[in-house]
Backbone as JSON, one array per atom type, in Angstrom:
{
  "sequence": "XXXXXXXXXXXXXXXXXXXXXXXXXXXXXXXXXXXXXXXXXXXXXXXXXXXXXXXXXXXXXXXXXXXXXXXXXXXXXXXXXXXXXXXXXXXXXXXXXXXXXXXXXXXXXXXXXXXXXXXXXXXXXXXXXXXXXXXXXXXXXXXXXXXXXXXXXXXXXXXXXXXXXXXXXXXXXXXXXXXXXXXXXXXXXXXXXXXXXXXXXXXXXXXXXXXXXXXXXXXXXXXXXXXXXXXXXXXX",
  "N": [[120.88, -52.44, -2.62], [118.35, -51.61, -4.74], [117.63, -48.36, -5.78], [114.23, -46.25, -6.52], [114.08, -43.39, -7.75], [112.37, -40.75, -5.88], [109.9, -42.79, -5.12], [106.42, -43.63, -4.04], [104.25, -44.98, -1.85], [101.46, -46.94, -3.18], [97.86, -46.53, -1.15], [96.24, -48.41, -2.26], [98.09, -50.56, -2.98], [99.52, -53.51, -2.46], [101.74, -53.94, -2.74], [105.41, -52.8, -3.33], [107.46, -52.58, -6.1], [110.29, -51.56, -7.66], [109.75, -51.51, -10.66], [107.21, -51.71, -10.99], [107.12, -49.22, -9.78], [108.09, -47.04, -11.02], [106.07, -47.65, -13.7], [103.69, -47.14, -12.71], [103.93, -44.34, -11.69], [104.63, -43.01, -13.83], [102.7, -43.52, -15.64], [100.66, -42.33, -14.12], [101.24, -39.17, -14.36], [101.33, -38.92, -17.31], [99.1, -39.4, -17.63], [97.78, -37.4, -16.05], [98.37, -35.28, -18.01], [100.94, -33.68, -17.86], [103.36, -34.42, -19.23], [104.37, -35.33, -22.4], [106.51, -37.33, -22.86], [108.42, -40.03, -21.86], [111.56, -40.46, -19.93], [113.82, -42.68, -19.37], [116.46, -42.52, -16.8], [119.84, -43.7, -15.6], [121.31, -43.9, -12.67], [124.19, -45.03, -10.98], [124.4, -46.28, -7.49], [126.69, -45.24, -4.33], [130.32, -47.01, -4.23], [132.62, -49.41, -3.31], [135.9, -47.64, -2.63], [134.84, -45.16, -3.25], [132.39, -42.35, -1.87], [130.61, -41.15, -2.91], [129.15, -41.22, -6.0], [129.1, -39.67, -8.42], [127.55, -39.96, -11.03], [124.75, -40.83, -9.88], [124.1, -39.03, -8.03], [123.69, -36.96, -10.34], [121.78, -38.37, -11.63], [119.48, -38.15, -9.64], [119.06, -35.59, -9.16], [118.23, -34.77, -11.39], [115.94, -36.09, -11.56], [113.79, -34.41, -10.54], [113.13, -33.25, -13.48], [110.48, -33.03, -16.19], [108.93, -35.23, -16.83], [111.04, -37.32, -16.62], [112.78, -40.53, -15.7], [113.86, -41.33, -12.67], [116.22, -44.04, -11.59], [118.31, -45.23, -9.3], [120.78, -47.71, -9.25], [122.57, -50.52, -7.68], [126.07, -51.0, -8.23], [126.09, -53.84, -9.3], [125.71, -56.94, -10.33], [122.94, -57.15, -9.94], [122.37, -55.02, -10.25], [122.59, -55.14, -12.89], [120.61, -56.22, -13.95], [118.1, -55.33, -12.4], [118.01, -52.95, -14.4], [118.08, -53.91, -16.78], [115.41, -55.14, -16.8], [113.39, -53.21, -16.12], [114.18, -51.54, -18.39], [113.33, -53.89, -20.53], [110.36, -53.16, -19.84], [109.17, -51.46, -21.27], [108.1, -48.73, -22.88], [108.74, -46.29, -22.38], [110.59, -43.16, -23.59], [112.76, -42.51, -24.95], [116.15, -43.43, -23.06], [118.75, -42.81, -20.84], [121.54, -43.8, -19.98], [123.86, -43.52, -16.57], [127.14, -43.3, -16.1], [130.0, -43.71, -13.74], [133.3, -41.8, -14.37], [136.23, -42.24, -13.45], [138.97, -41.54, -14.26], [137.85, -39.77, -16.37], [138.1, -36.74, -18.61], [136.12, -35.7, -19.11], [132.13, -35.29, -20.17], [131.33, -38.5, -20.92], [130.36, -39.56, -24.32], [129.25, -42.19, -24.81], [129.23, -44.62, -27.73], [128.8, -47.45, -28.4], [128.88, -50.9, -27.4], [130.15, -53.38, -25.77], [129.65, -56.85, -26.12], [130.04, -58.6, -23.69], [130.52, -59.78, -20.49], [130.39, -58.77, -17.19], [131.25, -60.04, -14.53], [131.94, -62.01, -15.12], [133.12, -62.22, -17.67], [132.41, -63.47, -19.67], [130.34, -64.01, -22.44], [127.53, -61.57, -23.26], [125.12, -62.1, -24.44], [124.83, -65.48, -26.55], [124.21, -65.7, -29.2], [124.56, -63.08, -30.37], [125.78, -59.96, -31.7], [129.26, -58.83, -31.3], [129.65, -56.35, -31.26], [127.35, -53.21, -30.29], [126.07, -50.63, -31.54], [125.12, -47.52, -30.42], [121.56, -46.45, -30.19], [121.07, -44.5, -30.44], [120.71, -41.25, -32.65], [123.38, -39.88, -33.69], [124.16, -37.86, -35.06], [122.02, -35.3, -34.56], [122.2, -34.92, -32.34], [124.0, -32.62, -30.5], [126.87, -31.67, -29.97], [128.94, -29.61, -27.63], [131.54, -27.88, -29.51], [133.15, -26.18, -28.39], [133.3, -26.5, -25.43], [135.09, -28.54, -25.38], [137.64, -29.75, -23.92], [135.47, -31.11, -22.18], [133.29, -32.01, -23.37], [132.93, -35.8, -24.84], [133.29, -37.68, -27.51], [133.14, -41.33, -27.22], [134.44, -44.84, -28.09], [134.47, -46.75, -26.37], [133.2, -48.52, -23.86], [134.35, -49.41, -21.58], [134.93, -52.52, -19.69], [133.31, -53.19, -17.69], [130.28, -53.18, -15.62], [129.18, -51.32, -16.08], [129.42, -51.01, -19.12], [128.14, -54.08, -19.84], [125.69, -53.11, -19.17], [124.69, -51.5, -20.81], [125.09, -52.65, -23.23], [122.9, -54.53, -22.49], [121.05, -53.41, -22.63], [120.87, -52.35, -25.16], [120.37, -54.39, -26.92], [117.95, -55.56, -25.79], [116.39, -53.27, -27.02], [116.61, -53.36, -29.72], [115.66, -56.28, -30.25], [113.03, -56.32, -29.21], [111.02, -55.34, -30.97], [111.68, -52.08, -29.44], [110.15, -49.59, -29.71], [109.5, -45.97, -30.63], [107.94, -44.76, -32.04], [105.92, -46.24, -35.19], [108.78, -47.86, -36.72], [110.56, -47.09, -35.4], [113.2, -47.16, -33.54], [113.66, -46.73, -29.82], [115.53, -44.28, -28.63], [118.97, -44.84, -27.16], [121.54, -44.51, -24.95], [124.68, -44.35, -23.72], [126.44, -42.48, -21.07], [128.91, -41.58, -19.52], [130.63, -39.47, -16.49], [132.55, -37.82, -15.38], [134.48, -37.16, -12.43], [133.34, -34.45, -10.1], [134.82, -31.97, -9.63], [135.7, -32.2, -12.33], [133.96, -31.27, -13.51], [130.66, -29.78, -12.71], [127.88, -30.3, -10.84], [125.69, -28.94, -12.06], [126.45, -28.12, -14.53], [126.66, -30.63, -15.59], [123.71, -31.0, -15.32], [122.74, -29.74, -17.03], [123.94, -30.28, -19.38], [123.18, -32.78, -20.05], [120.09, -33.21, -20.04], [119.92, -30.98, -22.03], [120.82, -33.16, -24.12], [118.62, -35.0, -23.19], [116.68, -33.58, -24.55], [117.3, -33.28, -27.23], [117.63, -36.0, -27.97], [114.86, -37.0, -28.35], [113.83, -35.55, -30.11], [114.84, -36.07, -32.54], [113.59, -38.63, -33.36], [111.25, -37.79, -34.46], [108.76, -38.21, -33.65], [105.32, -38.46, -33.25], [103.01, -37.22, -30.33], [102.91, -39.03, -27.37], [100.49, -39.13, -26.26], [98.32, -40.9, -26.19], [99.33, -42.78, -24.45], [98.88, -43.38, -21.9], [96.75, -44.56, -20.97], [97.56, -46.96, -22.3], [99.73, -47.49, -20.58], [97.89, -48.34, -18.46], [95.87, -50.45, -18.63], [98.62, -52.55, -19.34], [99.35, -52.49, -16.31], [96.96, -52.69, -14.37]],
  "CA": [[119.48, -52.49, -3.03], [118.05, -50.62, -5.76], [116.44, -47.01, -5.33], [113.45, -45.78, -7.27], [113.9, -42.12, -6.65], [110.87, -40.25, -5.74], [109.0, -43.6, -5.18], [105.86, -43.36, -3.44], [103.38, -46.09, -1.74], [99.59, -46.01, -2.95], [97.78, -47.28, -0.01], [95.69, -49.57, -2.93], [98.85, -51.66, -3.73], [99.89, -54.33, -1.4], [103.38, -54.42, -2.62], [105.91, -51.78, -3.93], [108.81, -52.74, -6.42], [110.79, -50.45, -8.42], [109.64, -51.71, -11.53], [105.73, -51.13, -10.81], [106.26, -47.87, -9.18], [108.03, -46.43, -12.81], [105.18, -47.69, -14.44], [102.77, -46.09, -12.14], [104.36, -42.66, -11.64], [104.65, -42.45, -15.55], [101.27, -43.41, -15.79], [100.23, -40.67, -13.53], [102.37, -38.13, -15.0], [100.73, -39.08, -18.58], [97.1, -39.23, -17.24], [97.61, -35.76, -16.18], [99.13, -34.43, -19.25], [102.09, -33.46, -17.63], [104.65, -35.06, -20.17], [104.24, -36.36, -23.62], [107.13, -38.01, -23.12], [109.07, -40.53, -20.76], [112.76, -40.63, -20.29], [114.7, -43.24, -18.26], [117.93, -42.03, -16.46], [119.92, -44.5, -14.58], [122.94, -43.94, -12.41], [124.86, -45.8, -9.82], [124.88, -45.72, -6.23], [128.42, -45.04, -4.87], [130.69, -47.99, -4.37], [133.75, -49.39, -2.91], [136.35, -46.88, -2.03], [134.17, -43.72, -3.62], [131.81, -42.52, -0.64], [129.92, -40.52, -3.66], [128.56, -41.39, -7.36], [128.19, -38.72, -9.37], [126.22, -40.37, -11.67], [124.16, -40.73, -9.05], [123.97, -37.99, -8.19], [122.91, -36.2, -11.32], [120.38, -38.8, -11.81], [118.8, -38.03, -8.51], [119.17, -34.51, -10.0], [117.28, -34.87, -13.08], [114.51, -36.72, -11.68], [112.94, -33.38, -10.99], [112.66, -32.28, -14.53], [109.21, -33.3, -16.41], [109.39, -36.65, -17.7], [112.68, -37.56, -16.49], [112.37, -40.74, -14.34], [115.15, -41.98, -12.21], [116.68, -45.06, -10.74], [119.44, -45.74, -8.47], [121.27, -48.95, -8.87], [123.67, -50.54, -6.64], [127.03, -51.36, -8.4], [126.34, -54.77, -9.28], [124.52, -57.9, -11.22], [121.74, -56.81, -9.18], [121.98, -53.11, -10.31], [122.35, -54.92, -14.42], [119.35, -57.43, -13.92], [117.02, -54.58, -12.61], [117.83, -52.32, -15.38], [117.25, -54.42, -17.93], [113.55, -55.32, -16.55], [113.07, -51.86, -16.17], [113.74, -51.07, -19.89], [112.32, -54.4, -21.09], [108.88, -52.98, -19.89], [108.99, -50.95, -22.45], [106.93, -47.25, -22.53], [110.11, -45.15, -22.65], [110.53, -42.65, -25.19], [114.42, -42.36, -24.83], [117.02, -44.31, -22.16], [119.85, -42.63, -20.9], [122.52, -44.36, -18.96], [124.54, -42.83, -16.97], [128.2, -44.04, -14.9], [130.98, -42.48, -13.16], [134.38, -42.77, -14.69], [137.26, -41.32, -12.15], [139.93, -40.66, -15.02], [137.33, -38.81, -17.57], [138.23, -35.46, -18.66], [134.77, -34.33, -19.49], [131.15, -36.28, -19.71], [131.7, -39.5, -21.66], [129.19, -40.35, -24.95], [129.72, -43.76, -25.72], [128.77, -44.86, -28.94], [128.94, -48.42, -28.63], [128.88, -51.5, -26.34], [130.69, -54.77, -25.72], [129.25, -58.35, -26.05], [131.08, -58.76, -22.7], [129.72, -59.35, -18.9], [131.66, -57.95, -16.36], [132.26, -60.33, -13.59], [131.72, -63.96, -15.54], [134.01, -61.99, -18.85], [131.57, -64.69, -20.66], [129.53, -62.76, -23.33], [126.29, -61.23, -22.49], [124.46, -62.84, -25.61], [125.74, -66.05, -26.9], [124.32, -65.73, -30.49], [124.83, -61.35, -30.08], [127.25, -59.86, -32.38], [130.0, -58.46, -31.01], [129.37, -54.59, -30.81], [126.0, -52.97, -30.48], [125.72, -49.22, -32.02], [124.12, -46.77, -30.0], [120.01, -46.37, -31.5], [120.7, -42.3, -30.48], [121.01, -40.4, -33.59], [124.45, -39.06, -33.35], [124.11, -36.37, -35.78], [121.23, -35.23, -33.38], [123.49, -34.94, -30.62], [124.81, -31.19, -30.46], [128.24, -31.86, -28.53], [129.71, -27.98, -27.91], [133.18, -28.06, -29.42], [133.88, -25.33, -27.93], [133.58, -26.95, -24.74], [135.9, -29.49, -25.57], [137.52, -31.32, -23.9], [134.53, -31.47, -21.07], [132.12, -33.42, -23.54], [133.57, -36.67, -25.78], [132.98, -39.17, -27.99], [134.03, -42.47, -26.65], [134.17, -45.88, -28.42], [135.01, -48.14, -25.17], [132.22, -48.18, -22.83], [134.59, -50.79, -20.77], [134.26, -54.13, -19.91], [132.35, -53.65, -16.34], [128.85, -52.72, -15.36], [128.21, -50.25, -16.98], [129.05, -51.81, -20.32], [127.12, -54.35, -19.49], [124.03, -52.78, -18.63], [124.51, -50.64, -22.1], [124.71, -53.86, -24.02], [121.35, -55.26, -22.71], [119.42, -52.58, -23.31], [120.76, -52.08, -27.5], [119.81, -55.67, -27.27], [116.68, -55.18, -25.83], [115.34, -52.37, -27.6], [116.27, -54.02, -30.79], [115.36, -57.56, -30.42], [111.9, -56.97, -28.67], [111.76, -54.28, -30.55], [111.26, -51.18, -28.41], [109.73, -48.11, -30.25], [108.68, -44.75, -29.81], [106.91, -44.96, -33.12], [106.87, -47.63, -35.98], [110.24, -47.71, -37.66], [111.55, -45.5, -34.91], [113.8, -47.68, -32.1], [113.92, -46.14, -28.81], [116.75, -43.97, -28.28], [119.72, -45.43, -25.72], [122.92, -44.13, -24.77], [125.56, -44.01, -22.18], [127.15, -40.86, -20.34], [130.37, -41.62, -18.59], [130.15, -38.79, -15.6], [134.07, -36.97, -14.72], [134.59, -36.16, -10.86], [132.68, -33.07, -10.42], [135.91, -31.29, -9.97], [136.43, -31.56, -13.41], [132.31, -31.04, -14.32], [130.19, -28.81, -11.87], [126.66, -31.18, -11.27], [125.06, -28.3, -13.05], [126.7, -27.83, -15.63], [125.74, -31.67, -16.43], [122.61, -31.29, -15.8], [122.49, -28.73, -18.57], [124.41, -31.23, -20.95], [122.16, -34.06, -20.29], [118.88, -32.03, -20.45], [119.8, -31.31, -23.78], [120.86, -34.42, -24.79], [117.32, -35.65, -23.65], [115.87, -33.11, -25.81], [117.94, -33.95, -28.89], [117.47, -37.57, -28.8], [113.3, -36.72, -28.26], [113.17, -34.36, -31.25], [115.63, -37.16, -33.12], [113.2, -39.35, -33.88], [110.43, -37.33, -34.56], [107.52, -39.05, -33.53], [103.82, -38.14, -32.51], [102.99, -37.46, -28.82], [102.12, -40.2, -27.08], [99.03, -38.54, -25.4], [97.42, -42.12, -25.41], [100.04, -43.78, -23.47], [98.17, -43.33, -20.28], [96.04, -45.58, -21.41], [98.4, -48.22, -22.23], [99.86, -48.21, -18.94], [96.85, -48.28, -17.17], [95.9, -51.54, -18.91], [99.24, -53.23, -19.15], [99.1, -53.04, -14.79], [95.7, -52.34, -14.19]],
  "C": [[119.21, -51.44, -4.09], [116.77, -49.81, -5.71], [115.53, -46.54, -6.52], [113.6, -44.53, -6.5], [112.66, -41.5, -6.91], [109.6, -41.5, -5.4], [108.12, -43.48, -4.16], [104.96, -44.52, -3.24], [102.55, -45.62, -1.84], [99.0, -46.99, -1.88], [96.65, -48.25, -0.75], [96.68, -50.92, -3.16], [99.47, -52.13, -2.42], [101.34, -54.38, -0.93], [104.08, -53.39, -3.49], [107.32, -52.36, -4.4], [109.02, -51.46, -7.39], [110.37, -50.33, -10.13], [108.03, -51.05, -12.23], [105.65, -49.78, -10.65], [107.04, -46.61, -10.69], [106.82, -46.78, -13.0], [103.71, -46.61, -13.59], [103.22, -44.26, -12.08], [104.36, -41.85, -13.44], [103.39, -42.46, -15.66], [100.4, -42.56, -15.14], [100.33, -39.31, -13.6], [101.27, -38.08, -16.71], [99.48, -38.91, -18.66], [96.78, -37.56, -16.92], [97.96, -34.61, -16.93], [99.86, -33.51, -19.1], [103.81, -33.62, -18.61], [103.64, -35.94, -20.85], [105.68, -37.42, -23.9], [107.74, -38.67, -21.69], [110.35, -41.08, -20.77], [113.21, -41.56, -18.93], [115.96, -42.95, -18.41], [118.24, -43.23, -15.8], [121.37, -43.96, -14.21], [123.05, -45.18, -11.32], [124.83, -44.97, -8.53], [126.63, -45.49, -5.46], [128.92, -46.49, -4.02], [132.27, -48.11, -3.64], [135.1, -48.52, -2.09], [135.8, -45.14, -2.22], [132.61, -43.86, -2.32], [130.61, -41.71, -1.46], [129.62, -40.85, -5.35], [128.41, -40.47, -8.03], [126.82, -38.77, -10.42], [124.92, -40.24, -11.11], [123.08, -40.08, -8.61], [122.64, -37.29, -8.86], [122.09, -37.53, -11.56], [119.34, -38.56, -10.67], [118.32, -36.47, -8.91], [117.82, -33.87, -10.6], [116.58, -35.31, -12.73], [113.69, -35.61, -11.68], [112.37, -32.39, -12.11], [111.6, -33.2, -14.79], [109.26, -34.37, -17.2], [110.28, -37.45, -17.78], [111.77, -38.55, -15.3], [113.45, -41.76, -13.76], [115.65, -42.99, -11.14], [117.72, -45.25, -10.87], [119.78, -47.16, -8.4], [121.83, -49.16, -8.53], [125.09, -51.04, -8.08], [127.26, -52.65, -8.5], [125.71, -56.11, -10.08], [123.39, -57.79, -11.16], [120.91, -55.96, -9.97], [121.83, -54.04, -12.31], [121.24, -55.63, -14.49], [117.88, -56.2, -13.85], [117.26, -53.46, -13.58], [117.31, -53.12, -16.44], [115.76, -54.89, -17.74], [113.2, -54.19, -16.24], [113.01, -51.52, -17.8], [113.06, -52.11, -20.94], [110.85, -53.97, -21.14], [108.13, -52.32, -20.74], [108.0, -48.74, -22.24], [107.8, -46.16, -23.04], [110.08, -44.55, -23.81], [112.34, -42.44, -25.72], [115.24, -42.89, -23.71], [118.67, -43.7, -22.09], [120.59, -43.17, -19.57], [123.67, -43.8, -18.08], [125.74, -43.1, -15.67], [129.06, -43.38, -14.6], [132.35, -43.74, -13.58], [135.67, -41.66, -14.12], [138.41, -41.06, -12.94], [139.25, -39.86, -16.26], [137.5, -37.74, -17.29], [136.74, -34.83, -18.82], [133.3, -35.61, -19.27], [131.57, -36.99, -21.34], [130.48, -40.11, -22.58], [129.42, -41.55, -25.05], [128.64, -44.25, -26.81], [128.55, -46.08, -29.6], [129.33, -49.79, -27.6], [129.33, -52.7, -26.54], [129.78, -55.72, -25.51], [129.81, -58.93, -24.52], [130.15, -58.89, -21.31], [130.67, -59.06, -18.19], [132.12, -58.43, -15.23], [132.51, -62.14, -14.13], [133.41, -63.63, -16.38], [133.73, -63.28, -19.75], [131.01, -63.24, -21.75], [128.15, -63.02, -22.94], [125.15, -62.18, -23.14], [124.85, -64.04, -26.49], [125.63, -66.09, -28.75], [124.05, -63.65, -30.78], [125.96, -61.28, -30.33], [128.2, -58.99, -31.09], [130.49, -57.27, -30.62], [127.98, -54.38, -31.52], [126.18, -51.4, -30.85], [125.07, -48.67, -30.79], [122.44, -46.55, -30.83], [119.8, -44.64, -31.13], [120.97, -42.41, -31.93], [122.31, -39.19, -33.45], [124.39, -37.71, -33.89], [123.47, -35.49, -34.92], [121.76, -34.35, -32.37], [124.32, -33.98, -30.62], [125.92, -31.25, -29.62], [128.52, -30.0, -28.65], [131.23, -28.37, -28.02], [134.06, -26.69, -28.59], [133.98, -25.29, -26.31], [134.82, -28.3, -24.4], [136.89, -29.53, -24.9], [136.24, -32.37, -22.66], [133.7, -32.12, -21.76], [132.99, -33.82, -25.01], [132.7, -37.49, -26.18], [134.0, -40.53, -27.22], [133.67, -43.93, -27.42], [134.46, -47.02, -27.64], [134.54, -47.78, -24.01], [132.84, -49.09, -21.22], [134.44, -52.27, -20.92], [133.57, -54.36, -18.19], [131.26, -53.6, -16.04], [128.1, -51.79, -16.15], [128.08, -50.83, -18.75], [128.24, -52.64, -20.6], [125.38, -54.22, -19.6], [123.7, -51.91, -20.24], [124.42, -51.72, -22.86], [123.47, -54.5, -24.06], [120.39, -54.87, -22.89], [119.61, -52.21, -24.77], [120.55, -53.37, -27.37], [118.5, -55.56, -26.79], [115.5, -54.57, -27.06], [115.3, -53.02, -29.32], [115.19, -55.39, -31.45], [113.57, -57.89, -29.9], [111.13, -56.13, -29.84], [110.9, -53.42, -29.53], [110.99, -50.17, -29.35], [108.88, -46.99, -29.93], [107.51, -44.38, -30.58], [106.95, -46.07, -33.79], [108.01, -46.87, -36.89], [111.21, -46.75, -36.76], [112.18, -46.4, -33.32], [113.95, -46.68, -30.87], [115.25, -45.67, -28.54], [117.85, -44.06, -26.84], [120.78, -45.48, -26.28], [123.64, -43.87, -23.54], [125.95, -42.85, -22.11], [127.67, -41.27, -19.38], [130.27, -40.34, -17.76], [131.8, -38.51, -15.12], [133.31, -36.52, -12.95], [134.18, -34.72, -10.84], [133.45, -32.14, -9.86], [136.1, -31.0, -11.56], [135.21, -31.13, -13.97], [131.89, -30.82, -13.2], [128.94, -29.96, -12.34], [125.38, -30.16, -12.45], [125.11, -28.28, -14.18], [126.18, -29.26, -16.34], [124.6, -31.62, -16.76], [121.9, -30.73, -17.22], [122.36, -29.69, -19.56], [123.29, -32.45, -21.15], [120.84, -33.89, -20.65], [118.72, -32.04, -21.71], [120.03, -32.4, -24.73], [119.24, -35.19, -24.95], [116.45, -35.09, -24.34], [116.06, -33.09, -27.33], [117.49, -35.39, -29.35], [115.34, -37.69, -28.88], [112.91, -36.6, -29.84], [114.11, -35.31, -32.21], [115.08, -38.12, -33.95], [111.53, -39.04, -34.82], [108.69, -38.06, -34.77], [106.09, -38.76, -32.79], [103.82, -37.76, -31.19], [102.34, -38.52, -28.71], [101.25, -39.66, -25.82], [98.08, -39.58, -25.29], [98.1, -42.89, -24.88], [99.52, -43.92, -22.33], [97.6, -44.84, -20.81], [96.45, -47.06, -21.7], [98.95, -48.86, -21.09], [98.93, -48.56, -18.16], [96.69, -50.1, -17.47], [96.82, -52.15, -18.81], [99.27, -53.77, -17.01], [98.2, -52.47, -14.0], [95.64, -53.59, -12.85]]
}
């Protein structure tokens, strides 16, 4: 099943999905001029023979910073169906993805996503080229080389879930489009997640942190101090 973390019932709403209660918690967050901005994290819950996710994890993590808002998906068509109606809804000011990969040396950027689904191995899009770019601003994107080899570039996001789920949202954000301003696509990128043997959950949270403040300041776009307002109306 798929977790909205921090989700809370208002005792006005009859019915609580994960999709509504983002939109509400942002919209509550924004109404109180708490955050000019709204970032979706997503990790995985843990799976198969792993009894732990890191990803997970550090998205469970990170929900407590200010504008950060995070959902748990299960490991499955399930977990790529409700992401993508999560970032279709649109609001977001940046989208970071983020999966656990059990031979990464360090945390994994990926820079690019397969046309590919992951249990059909049909393609996700049938008239969708063939590789989707990241819409981060790489330059942007302060890697420490002098951490190296703990944070990478990666050009092979896979061909399972997580690829997947990175493919339908650079199709998304393009095709509907998604922006934070005009001319300014919503920034979305993956983060592959090393056994926290080889990465301390802190130390991610650091890296990711800053990542969501690079790809913010990336596009350089207004506050959206009337977004309240938008949400309220879109599920008023």
């Amino acid at each position: 099943s798929v977790q909205f973390v921090g989700m809370q019932r208002c005792g006005a709403c009859s019915r609580m999905t994960p999709v509504y209660a983002a939109c509400l918690v942002q919209s509550l967050l924004l109404w109180a001029g708490t955050s000019d901005a709204a970032v979706l994290i997503t990790g995985y819950q843990p799976w198969g023979n792993f009894t732990e996710n890191p990803s997970g994890d550090l998205a469970v993590a990170l929900n407590s910073s200010i504008g950060v808002f995070s959902q748990l998906l299960p490991v499955s068509e399930a977990g790529v169906l409700e992401a993508e109606r999560l970032v279709a809804a649109g609001g977001w000011d940046a989208i970071i993805h983020l999966g656990f990969e059990e031979e990464a040396k360090g945390l994994k950027l990926e820079t690019m996503a397969l046309n590919r689904r992951a249990l059909s191995q049909g393609v996700v899009a049938a008239s969708g080229p063939l590789l989707l770019p990241t819409t981060a601003d790489l330059g942007a994107v302060a890697l420490n080389v002098a951490n190296s080899p703990l944070e990478l570039w990666s050009r092979d996001a896979g061909t399972f879930f997580c690829n997947e789920i990175y493919y339908r949202t650079l199709l998304a954000v393009r095709k509907q489009p998604l922006e934070r301003c005009a001319g300014a696509l919503v920034p979305s990128i993956f983060v592959h997640v090393p056994p926290v043997k080889r990465m301390p959950l802190a130390e991610a949270m650091r890296f990711v942190l800053a990542l969501k403040d690079d790809l913010l300041k990336s596009t350089d776009c207004p506050s959206r101090a009337s977004a309240s307002r938008k949400w309220f109306h879109l599920y008023e």
